[in-house]
N, C-alpha and C positions, 0 to 999 in steps of 0.2 A: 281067560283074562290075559296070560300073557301073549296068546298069540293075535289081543286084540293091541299090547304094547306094542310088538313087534309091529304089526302094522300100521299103529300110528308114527313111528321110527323112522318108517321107511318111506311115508308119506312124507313127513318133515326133511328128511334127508331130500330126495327127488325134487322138490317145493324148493330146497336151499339150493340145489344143483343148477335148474332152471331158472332162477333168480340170479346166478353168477353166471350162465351164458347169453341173461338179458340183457344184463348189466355190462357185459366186454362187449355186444356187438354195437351200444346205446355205445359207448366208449366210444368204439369206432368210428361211428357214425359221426362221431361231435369233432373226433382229430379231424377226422376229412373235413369235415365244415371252416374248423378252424384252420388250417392250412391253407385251403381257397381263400380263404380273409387273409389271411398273412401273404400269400404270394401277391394278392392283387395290389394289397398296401405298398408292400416292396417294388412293384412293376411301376409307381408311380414316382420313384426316386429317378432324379435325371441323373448323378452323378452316378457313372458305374459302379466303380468302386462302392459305395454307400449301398446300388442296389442287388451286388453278388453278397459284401456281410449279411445284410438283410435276407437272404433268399436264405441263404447259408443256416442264419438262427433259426430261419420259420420252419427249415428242412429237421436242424436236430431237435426243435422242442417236439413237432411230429413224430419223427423216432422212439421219445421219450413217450409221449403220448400212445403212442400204437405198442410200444412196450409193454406199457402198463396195462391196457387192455388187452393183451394178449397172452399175459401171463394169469389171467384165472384170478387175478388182485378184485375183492367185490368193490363195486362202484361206490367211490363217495366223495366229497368233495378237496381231499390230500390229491385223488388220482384225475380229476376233473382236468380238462383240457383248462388253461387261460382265457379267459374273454376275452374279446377283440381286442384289441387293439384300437384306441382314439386314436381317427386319422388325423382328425383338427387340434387336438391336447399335448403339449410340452413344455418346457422349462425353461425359464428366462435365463440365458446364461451371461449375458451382459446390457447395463445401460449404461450408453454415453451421452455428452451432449457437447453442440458445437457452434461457433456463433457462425450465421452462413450470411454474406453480403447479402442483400434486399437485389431488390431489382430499378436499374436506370429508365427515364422515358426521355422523353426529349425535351421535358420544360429545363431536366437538369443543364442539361447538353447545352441548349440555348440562350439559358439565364449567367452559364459559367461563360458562354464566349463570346456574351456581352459584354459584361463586368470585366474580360482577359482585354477584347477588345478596346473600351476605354480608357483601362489603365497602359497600353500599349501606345494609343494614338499620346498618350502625355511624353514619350520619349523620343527625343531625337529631334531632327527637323527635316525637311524634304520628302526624297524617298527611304530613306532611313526610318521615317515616323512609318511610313505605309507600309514597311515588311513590319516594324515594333509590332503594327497596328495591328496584322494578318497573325505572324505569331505569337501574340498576346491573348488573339481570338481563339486558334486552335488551342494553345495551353488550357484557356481558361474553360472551352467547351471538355476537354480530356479532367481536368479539376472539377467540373459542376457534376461530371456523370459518377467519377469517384465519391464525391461531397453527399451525393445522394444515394446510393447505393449502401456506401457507411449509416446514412441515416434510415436509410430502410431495413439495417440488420436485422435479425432475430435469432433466436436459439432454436435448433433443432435438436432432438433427441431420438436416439437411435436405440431401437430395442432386438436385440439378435434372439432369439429363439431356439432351441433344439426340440425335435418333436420327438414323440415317445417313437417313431417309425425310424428314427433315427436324420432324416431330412433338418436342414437347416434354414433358414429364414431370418431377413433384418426388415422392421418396422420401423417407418420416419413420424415423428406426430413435432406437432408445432407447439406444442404445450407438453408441460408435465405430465407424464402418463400414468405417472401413479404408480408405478412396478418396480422391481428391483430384484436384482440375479436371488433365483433361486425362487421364484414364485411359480406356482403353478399358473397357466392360462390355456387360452381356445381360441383358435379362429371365428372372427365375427366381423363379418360383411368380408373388404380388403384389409381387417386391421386384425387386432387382439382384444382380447379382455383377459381378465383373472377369473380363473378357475376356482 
């Protein structure tokens, strides 16, 4: 009897052993995976700077990771590598908004240096009326593209972004976007949405 205890001891022993050298090389396996996702995220930052901190973190959370599974720690989800990392997912850090002239065409242009022009030809007499006349025309063409440009205003608003990869990003929408610093969001098409 005892020496069938004994051997069930040491079965369970052996069985735990092999389950903690499963467990660190599964470990492994998963920093290295996670690592290659981290560098490649990082590899897509333009700004150097941005993209050596970033190499930087993805190298010590790896450390940390291969640490873990190297030290005989059994697998569980305190010693689990991170998940990816959202490439598309971060954090509204500002919204502004701004009034942005419209745009002029020529009806503006032509319609003001009519109106410049015959309020011109009313001054003067001779050749005095025909320069009035001329620069009444151009004022008033330089006034009608103003006049409508103003009346074409609208508001734009501007959404700056920080992504979890560290990259920064500003979004223009012609409407309320609906967001506000500190919302979570995602990349969708060329724009955002909320996360």
């Amino acid at each position: 009897m005892m020496k069938r205890n004994l051997t069930l001891a040491l079965v369970l022993a052996l069985s735990s052993a092999m389950g903690t050298v499963h467990a660190s090389s599964a470990q492994l396996r998963a920093a290295d995976a996670q690592y290659a996702q981290d560098r490649e995220i990082c590899n897509d930052e333009r700004n150097d700077g941005q993209r050596m901190k970033c190499l930087r973190a993805a190298k010590s959370e790896n450390n940390r990771a291969l640490a873990a599974a190297r030290g005989g720690d059994r697998y569980d989800e305190r010693n689990a590598p991170r998940a990816a990392a959202c490439r598309d997912c971060g954090k509204v850090t500002a919204v502004r908004s701004a009034r942005q002239n419209g745009s002029a065409n020529a009806l503006g242009v032509i319609g003001g240096g009519a109106v410049g022009g015959l309020l011109g030809n009313q001054v003067g007499g001779g050749s005095g009326r025909a320069l009035a006349t001329v620069a009444g025309a151009v004022g008033g063409a330089y006034a009608g593209k103003k006049i409508q440009e103003r009346a074409n205003a609208h508001t734009v608003w501007t959404v700056d972004v920080q992504y979890d990869n560290g990259q920064r990003r500003s979004f223009k929408f012609n409407n309320q976007p609906g967001m506000q610093r500190g919302d979570r969001v995602r990349n969708s098409g060329n724009s955002i949405r909320r996360s």
